[in-house]
N, C-alpha and C positions, 0 to 999 in steps of 0.2 A: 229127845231127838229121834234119831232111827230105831233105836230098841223100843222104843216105847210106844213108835207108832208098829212095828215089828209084830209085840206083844198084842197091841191091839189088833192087827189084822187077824191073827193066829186062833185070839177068844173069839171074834169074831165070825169067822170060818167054823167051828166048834158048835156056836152057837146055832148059825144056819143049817148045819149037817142036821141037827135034832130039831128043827121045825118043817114043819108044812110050807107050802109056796105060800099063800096069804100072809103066815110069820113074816117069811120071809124079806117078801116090801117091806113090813111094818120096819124089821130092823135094817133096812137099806135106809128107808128115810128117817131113821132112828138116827144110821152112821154117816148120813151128809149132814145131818143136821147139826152133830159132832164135830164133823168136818171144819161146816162153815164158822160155827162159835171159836175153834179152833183156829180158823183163817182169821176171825175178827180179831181176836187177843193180840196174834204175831204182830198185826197192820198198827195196835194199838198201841204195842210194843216199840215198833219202826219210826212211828211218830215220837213217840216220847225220847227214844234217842236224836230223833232228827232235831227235834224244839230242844234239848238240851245240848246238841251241839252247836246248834247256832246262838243260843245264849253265852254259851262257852267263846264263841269265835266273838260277839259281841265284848266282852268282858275283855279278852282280850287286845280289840280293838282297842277300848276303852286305855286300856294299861298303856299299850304301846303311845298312843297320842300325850296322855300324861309321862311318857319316860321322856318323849322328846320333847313337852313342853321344857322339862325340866335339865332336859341336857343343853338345849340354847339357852336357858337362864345360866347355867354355868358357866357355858362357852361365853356370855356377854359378858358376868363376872370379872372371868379369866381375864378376856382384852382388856378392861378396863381398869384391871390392876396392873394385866403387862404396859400399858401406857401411864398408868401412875408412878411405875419403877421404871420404865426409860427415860419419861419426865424427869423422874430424881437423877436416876445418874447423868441426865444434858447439866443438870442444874450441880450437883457438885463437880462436874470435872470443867464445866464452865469458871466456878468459883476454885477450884484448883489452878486452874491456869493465870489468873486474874494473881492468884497470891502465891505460884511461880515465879510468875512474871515479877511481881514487887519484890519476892525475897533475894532472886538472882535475877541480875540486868546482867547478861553477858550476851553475846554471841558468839560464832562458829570461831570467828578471827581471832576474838581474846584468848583464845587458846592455841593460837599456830593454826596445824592444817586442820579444816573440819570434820575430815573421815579419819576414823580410827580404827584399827583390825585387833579384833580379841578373841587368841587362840583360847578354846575353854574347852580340856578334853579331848582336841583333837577337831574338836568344830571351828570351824571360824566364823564371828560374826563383826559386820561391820554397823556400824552407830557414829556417832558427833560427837564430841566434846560437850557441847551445850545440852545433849539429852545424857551424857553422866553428870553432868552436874545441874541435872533439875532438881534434884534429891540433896542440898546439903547436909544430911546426918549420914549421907550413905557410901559405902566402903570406896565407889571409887570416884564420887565429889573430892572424898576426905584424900584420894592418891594422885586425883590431877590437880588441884589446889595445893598439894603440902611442897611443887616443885620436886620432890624427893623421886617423883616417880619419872619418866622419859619415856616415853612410848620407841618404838623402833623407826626407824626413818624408812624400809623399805617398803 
């Protein structure tokens, strides 16, 4: 860089001091000539980074278009499995209810009132009769069926 062209001005100068004028030219067009072989290398230089950055920027290209072919084959995947699994679960809680419905024929009525209130903790949640006992194996099928149980009347 600078020192080098530095050094050279400095041998340079040196050199002229100890020649005649006629030298003198000779080593002027000695140090354009320098010069310019000098300008050609840099310009030769500037090209080859320029061609390899645009290879570079190509390559890249390249990549990015291949990540996103690749990301909507995913993404179509994806949907296509998320609709194979909402499919499923229409389909068994379709057939859930189908074999609800067969294993308990009740309604709201067969049990008195249809709303029920279940303090749980401090929460209170309200539910049907018919939706505890969709469940016949379950804790409170087995306590509004056994009669034993009474709900509150308020």
């Amino acid at each position: 860089g600078f020192c080098l062209n530095r050094r050279l001005l400095v041998s340079f100068l040196c050199f002229i001091e100890k020649m005649n004028l006629s030298d003198v030219g000779k080593a002027v067009d000695k140090a354009v000539s320098m010069m310019s072989s000098l300008w050609s290398e840099l310009e030769a230089r500037e090209k080859r980074i320029t061609e390899t950055e645009l290879r570079q920027a190509q390559i890249d290209t390249i990549h990015e278009a291949k990540l996103k072919e690749q990301e909507q084959k995913l993404i179509a995947k994806f949907t296509e499995k998320e609709t194979e699994f909402n499919n499923m679960i229409l389909k068994h809680q379709h057939e859930f209810g189908k074999s609800a419905t067969k294993r308990i024929k009740c309604n709201d009525s067969d049990y008195g009132s249809p709303l029920i209130r279940l303090n749980v903790g401090g929460t209170v949640f309200t539910t049907t009769k018919s939706t505890l006992m969709m469940s016949p194996d379950s804790f409170f099928s087995g306590m509004v069926s056994s009669g034993v149980w009474e709900p509150d009347t308020e």
